[in-house]
N, CA, C and O atoms as a Tinker XYZ file with bonds, in Angstrom:
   476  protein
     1  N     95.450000  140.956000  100.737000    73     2
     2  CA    96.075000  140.346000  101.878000    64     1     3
     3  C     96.324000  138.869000  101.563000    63     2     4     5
     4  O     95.641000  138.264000  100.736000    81     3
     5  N     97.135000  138.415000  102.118000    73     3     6
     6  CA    97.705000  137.158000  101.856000    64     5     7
     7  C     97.511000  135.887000  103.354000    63     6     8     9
     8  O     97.818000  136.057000  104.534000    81     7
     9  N     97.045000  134.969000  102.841000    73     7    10
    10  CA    96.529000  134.154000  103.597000    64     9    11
    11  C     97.494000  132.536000  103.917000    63    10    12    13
    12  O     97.915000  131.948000  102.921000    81    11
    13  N     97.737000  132.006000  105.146000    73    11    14
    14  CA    98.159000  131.184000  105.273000    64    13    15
    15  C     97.021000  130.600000  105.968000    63    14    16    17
    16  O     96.110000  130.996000  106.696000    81    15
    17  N     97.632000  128.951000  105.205000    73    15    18
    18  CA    96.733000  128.040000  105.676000    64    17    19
    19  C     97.848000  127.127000  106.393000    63    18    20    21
    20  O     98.775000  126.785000  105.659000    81    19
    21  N     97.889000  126.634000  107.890000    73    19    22
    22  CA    98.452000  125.993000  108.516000    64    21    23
    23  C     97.821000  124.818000  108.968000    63    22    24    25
    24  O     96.831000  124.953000  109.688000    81    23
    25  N     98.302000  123.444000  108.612000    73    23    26
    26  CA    97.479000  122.475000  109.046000    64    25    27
    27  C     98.574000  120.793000  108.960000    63    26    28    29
    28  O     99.238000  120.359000  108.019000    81    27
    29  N     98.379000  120.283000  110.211000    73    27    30
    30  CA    99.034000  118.803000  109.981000    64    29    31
    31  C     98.407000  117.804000  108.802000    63    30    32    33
    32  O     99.006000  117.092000  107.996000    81    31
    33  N     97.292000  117.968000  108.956000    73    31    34
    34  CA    97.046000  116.687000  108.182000    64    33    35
    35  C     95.630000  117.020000  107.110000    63    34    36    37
    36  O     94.715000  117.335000  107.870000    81    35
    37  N     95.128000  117.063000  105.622000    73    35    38
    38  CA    93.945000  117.057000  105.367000    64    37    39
    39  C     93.351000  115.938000  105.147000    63    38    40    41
    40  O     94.201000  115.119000  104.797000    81    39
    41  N     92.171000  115.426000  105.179000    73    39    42
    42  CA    91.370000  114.434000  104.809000    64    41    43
    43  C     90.111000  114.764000  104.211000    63    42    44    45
    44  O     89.730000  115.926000  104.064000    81    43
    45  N     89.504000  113.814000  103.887000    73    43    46
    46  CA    88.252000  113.693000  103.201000    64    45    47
    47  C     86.922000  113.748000  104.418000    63    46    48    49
    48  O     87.293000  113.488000  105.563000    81    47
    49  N     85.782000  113.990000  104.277000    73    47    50
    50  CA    85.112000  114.150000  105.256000    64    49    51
    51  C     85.096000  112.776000  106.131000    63    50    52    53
    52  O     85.003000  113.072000  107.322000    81    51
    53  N     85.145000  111.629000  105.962000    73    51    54
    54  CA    84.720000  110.759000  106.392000    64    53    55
    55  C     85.950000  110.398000  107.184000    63    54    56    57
    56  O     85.942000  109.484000  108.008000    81    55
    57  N     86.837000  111.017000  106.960000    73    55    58
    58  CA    88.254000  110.796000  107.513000    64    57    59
    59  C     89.355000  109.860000  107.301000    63    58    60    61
    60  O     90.394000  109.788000  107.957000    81    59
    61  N     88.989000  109.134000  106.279000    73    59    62
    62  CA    89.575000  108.106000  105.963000    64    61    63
    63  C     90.313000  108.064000  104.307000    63    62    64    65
    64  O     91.446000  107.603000  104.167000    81    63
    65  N     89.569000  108.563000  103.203000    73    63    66
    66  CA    89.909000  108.499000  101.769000    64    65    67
    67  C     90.604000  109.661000  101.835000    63    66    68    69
    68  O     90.716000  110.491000  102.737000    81    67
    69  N     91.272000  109.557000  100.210000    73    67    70
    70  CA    91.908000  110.542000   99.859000    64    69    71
    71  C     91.274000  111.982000   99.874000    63    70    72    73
    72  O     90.061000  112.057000  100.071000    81    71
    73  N     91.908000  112.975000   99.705000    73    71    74
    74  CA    91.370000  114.293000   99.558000    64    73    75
    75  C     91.237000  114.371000   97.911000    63    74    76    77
    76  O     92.256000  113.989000   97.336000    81    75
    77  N     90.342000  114.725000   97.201000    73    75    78
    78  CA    90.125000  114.811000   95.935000    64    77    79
    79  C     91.147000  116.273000   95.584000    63    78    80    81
    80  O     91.346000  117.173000   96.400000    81    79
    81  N     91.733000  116.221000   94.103000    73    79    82
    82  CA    92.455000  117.054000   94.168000    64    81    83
    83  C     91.755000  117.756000   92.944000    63    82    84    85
    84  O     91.655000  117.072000   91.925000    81    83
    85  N     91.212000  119.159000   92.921000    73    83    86
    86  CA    90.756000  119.665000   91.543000    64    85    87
    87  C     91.276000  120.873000   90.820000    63    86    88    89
    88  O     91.175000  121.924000   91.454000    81    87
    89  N     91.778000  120.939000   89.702000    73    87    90
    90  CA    92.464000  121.696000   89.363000    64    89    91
    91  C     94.297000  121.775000   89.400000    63    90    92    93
    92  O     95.098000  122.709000   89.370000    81    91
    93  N     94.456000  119.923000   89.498000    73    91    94
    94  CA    96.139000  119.948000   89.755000    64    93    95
    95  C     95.782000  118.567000   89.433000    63    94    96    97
    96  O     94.741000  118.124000   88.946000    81    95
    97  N     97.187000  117.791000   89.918000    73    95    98
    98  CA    97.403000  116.795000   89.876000    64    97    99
    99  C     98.634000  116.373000   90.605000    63    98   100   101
   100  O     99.550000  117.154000   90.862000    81    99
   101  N     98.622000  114.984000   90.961000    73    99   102
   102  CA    99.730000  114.698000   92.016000    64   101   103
   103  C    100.079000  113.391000   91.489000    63   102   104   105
   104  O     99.028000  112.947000   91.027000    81   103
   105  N    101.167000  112.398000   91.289000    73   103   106
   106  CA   101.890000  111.115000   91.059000    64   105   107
   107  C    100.849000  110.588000   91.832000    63   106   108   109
   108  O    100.515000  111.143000   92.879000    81   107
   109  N    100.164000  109.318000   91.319000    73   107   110
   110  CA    99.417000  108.526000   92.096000    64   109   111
   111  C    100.643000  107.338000   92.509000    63   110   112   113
   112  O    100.383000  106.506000   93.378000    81   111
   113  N    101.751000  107.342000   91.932000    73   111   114
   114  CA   103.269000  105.951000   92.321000    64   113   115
   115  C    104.218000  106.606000   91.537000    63   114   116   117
   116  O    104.431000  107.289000   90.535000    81   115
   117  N    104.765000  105.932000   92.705000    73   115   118
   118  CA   106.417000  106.484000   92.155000    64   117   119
   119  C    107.572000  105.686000   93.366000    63   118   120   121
   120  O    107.550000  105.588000   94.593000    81   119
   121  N    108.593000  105.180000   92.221000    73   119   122
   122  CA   109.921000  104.698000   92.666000    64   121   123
   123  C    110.871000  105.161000   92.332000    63   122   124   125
   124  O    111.310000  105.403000   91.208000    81   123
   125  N    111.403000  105.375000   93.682000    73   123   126
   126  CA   113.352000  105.866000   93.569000    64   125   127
   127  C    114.058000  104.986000   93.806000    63   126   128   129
   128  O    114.100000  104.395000   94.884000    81   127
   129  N    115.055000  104.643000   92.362000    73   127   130
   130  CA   116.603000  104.092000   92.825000    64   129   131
   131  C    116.300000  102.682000   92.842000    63   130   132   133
   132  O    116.475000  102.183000   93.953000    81   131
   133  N    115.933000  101.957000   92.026000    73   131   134
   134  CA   115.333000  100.945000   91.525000    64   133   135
   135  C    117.052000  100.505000   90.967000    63   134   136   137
   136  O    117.888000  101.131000   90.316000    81   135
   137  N    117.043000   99.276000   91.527000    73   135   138
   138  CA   118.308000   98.799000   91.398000    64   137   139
   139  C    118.550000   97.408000   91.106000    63   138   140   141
   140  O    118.520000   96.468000   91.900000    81   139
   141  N    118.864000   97.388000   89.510000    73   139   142
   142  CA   118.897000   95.618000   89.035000    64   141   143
   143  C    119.722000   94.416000   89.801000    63   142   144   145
   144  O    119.404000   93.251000   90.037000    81   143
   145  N    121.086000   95.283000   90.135000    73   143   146
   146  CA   121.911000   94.548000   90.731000    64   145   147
   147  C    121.348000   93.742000   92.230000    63   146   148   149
   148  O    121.493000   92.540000   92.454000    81   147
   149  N    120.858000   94.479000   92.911000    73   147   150
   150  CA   119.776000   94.287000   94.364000    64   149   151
   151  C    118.600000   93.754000   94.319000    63   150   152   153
   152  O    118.235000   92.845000   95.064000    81   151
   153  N    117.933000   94.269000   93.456000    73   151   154
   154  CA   116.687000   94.122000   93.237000    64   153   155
   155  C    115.753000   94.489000   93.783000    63   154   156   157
   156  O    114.793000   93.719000   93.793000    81   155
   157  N    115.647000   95.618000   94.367000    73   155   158
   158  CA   114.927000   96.423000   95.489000    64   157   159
   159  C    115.481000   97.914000   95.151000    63   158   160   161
   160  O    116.514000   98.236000   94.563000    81   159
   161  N    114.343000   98.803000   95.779000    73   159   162
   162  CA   114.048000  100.394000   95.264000    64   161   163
   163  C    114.575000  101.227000   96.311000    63   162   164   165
   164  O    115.194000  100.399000   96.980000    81   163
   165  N    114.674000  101.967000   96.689000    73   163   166
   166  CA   115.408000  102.866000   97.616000    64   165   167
   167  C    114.081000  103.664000   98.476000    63   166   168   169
   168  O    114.255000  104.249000   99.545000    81   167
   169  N    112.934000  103.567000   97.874000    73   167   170
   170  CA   111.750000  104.138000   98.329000    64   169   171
   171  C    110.744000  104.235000   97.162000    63   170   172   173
   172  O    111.053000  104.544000   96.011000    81   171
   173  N    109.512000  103.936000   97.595000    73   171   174
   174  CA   108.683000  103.987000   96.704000    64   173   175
   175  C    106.850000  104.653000   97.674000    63   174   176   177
   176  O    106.437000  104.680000   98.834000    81   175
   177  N    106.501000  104.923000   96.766000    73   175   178
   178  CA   104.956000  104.842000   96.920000    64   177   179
   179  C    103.967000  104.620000   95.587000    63   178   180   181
   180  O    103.965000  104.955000   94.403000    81   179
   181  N    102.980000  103.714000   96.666000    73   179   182
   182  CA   101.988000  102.960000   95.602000    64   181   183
   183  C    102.552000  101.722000   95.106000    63   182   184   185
   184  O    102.060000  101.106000   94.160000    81   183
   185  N    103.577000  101.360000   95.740000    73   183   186
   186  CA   104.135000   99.922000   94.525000    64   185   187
   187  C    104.519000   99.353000   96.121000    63   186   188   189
   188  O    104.928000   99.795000   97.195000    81   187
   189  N    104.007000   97.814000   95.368000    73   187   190
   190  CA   103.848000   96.591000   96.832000    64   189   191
   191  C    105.000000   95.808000   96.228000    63   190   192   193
   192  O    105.674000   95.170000   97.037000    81   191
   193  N    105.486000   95.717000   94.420000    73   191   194
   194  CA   106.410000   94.651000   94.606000    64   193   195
   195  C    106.969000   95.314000   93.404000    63   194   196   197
   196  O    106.504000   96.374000   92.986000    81   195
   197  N    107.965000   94.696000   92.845000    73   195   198
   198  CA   109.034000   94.946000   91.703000    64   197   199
   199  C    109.549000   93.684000   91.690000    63   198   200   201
   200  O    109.970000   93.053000   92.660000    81   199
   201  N    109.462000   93.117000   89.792000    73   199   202
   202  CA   110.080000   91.917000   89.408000    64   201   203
   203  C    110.602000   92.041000   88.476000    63   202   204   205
   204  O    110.245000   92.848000   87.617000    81   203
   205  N    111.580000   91.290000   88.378000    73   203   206
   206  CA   113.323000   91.704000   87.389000    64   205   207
   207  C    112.579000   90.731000   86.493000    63   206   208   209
   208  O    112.126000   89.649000   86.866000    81   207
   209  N    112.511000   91.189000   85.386000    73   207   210
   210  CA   111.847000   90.089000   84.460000    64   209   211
   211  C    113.046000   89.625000   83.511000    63   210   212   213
   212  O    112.907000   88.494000   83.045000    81   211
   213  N    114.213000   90.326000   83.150000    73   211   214
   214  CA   115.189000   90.183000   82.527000    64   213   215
   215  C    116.139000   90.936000   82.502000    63   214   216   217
   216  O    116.185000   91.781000   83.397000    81   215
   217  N    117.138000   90.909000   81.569000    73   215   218
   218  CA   118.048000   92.088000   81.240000    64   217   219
   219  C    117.282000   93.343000   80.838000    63   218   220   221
   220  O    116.718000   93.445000   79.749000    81   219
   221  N    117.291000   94.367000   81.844000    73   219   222
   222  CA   116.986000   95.475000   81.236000    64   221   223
   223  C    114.990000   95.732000   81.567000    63   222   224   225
   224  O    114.292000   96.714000   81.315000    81   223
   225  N    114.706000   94.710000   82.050000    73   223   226
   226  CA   112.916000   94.564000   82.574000    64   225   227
   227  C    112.885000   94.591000   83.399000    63   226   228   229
   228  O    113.746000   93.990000   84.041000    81   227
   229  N    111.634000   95.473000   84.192000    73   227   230
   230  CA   111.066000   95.515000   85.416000    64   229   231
   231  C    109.749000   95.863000   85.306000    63   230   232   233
   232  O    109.261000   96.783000   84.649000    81   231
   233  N    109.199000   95.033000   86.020000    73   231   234
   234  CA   107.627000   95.313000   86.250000    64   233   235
   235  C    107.245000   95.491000   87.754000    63   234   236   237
   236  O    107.472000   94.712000   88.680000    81   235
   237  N    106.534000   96.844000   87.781000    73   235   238
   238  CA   106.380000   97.289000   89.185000    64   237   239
   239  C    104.596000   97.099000   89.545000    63   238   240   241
   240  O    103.700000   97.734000   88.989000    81   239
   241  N    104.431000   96.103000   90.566000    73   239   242
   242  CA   103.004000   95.743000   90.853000    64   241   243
   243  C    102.624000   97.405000   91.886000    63   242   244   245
   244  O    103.482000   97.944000   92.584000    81   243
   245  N    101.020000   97.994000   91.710000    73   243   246
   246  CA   100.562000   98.938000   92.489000    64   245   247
   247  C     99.822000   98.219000   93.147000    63   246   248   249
   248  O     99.077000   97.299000   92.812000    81   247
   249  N    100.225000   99.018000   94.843000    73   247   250
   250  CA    99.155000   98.184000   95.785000    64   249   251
   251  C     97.536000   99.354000   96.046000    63   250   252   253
   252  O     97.012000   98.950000   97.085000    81   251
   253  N     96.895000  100.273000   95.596000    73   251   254
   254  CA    96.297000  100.516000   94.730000    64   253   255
   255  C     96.393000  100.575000   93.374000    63   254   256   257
   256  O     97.296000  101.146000   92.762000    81   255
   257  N     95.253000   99.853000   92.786000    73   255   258
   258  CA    95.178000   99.839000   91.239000    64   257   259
   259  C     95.104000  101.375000   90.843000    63   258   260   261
   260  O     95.113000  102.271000   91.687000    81   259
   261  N     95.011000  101.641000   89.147000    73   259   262
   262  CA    94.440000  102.882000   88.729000    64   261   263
   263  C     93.261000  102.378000   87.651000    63   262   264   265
   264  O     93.169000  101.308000   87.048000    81   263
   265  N     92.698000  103.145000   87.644000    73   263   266
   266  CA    91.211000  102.984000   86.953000    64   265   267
   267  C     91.175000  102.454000   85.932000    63   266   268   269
   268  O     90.161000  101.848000   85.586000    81   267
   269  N     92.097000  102.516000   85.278000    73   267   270
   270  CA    91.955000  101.828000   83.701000    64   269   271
   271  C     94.090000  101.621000   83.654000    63   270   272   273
   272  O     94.915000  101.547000   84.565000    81   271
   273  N     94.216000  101.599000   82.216000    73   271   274
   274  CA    95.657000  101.240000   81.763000    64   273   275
   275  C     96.204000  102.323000   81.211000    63   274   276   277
   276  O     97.401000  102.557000   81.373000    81   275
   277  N     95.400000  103.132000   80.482000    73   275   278
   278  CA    95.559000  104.637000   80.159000    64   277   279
   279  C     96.058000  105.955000   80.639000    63   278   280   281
   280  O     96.205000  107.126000   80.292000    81   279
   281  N     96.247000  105.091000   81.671000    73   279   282
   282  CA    97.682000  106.309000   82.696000    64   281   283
   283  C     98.749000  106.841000   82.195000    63   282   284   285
   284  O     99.215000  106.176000   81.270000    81   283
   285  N     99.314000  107.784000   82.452000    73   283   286
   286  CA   100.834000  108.317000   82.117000    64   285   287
   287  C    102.127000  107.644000   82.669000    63   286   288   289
   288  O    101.918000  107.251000   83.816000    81   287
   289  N    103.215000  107.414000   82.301000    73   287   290
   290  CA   104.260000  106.924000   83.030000    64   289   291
   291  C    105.326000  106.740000   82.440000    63   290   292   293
   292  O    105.393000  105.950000   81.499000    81   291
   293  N    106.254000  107.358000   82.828000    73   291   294
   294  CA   107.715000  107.556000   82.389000    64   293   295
   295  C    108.635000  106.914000   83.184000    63   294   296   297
   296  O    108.061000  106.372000   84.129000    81   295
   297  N    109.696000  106.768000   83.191000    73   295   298
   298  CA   111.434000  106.555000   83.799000    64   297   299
   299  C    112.291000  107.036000   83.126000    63   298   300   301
   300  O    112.375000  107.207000   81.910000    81   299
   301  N    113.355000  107.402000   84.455000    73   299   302
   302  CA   114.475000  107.808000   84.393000    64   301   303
   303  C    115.161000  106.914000   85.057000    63   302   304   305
   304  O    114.827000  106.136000   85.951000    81   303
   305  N    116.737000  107.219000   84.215000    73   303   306
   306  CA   117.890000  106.610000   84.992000    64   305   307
   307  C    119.076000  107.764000   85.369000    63   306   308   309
   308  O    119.023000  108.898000   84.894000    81   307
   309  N    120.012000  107.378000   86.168000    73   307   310
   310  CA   121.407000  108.480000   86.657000    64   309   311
   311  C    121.647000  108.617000   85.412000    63   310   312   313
   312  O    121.609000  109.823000   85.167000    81   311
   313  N    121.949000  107.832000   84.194000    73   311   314
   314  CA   122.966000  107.906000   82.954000    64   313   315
   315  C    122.164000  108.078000   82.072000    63   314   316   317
   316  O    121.013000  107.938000   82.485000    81   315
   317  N    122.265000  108.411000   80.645000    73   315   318
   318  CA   121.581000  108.446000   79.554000    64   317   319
   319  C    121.305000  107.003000   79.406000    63   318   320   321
   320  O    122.181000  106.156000   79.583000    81   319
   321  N    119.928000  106.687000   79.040000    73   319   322
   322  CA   119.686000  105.527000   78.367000    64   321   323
   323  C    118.389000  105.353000   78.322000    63   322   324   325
   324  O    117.654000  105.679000   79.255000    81   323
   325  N    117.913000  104.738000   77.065000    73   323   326
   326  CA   116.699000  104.798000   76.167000    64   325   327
   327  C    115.982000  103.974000   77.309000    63   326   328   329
   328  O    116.497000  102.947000   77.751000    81   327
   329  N    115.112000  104.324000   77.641000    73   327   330
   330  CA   113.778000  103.554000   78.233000    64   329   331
   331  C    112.386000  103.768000   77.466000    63   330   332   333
   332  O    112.191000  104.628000   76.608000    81   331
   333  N    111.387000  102.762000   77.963000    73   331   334
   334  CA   110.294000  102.722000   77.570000    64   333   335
   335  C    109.912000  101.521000   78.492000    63   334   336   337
   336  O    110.346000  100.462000   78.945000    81   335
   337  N    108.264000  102.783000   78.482000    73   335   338
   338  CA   107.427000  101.519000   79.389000    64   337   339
   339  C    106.817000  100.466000   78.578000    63   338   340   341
   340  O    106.647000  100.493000   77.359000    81   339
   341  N    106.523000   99.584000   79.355000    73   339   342
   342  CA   105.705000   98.456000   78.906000    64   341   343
   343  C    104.917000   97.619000   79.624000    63   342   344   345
   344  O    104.450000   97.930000   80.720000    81   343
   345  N    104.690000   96.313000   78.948000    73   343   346
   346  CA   103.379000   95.875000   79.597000    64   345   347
   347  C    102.623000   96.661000   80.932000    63   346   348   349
   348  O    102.680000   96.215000   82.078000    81   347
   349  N    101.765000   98.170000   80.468000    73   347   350
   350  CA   101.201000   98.345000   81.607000    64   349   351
   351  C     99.739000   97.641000   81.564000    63   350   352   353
   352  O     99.338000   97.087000   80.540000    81   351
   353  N     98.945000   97.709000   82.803000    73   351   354
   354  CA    97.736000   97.293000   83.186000    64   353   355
   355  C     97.421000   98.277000   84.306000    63   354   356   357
   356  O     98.210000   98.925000   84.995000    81   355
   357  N     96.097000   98.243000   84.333000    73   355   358
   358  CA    96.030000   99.084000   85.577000    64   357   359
   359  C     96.264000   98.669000   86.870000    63   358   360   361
   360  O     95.744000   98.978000   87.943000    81   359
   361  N     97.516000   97.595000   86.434000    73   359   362
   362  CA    97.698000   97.336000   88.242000    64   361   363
   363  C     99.132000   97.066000   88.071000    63   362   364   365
   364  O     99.778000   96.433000   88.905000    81   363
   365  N     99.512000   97.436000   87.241000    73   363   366
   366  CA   101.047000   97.285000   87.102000    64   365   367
   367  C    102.000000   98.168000   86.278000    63   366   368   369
   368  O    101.392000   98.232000   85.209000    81   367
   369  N    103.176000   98.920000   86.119000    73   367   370
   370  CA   103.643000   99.821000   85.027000    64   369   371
   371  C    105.258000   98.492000   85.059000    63   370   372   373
   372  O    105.816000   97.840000   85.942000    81   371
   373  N    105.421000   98.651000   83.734000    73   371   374
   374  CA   106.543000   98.014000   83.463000    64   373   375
   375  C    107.748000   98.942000   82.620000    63   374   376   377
   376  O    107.405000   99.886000   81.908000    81   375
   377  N    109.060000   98.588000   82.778000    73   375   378
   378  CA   109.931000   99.624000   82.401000    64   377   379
   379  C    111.225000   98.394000   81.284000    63   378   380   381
   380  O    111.678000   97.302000   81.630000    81   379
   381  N    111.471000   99.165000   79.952000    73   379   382
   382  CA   112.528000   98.622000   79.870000    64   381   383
   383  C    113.418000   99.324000   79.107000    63   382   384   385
   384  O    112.970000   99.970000   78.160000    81   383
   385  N    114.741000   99.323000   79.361000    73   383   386
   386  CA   115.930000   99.269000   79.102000    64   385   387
   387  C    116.561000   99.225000   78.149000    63   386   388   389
   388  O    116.499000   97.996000   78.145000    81   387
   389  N    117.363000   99.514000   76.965000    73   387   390
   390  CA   118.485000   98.723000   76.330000    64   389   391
   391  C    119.419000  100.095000   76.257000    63   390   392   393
   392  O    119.277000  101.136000   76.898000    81   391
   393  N    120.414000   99.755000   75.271000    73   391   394
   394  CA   121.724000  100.822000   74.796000    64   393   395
   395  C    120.817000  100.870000   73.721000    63   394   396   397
   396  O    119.687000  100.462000   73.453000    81   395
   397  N    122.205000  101.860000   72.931000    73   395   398
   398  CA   121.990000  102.533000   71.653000    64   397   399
   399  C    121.593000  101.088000   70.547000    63   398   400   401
   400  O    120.856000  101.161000   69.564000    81   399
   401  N    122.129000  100.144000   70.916000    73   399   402
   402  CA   122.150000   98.921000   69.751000    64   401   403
   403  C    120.612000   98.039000   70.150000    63   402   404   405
   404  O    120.431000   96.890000   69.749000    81   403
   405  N    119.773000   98.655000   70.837000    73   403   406
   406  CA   118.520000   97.956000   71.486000    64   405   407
   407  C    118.413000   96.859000   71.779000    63   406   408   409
   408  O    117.567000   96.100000   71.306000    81   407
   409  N    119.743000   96.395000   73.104000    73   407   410
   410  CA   120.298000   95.226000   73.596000    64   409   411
   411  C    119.331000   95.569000   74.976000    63   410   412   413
   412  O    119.247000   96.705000   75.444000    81   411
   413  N    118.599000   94.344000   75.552000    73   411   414
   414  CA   118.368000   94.779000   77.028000    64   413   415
   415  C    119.710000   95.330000   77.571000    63   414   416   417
   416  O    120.741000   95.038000   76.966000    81   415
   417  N    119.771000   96.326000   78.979000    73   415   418
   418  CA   120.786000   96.963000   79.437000    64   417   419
   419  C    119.959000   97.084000   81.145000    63   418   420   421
   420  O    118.892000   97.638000   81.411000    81   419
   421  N    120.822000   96.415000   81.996000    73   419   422
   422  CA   120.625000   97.067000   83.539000    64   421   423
   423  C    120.971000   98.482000   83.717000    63   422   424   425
   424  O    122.180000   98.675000   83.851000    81   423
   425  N    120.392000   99.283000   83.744000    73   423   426
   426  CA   120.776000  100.677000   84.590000    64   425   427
   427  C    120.752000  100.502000   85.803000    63   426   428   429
   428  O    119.956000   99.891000   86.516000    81   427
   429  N    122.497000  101.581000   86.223000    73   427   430
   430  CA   122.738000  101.268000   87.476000    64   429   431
   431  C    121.406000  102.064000   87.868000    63   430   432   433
   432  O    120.738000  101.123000   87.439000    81   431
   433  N    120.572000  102.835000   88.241000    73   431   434
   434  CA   119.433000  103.287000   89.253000    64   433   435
   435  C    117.895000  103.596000   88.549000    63   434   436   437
   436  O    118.098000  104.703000   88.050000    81   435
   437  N    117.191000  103.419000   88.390000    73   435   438
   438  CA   116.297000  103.337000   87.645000    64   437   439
   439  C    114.937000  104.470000   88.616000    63   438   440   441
   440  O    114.847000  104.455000   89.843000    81   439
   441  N    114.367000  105.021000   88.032000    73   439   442
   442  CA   113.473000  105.869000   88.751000    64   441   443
   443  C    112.235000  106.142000   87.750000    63   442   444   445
   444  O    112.429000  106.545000   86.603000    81   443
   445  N    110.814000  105.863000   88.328000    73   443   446
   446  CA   109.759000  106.175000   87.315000    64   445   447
   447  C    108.711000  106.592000   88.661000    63   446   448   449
   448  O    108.828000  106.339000   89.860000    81   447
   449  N    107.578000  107.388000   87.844000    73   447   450
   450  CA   106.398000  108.299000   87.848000    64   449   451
   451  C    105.162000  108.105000   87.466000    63   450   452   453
   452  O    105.185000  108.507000   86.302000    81   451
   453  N    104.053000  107.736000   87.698000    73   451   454
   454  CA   102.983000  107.278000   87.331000    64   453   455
   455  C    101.543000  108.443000   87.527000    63   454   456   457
   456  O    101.004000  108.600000   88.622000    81   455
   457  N    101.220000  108.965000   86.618000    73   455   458
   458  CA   100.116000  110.038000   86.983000    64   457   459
   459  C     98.756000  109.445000   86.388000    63   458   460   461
   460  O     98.855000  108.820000   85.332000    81   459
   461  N     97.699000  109.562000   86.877000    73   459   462
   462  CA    96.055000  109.032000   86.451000    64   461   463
   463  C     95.402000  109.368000   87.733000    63   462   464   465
   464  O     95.692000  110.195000   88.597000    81   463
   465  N     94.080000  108.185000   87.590000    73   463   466
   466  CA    93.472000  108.416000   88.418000    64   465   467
   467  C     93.087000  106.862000   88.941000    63   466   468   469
   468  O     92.656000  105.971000   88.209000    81   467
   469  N     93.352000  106.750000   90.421000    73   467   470
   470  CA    93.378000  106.048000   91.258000    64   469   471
   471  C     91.733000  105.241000   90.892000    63   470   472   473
   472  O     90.812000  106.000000   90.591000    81   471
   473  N     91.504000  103.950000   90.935000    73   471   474
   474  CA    89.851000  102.927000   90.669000    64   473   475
   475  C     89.481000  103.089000   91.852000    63   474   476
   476  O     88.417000  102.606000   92.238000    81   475
């Protein structure tokens, strides 16, 4: 027999922290549509700020840290183009940019993913 579980909201006993998740995993941050020209994201969670550090740089501050620097974290853009993260810390993931000739490059929309575990 097959079981549904129906419920608005779960929490932790105390009612307040996260629900521990075991046996999965969930994005502890993540930004959509990260936009050089603007300079502002289209939606995010876990990230309090984003700074254009240059052509083709962005460093995204978390308003929870993660436990260490050893986290996972990727980006995407709408178009093909080489990214790589950088300067992370555990309180920040940074993203950058260039073309094929490894020129910094603005992508028009920029989108990244951050998986670990929350300090």
């Amino acid at each position: 027999m097959t079981s549904i579980l129906n419920v608005d909201e779960i929490a932790a006993k105390n009612g307040t922290d996260p629900v521990t998740l075991t046996k999965q995993s969930a994005s502890k941050a993540w930004m959509g549509d990260w936009s050089f020209s603007t300079n502002s994201s289209g939606d995010s969670f876990n990230i309090t700020s984003n700074t254009d550090n240059g052509t083709g740089d962005v460093t995204s501050t978390f308003s929870s840290s993660m436990n260490n620097a050893d986290f996972s974290g990727g980006a995407i853009d709408n178009n093909f183009t080489l990214l790589k993260s950088s300067s992370q810390t555990s309180s920040t993931f940074g993203t950058k940019s260039h073309n094929t000739s490894y020129a910094g490059y603005d992508v028009t929309r920029l989108h990244h993913t951050v998986h670990g575990d929350l300090a």
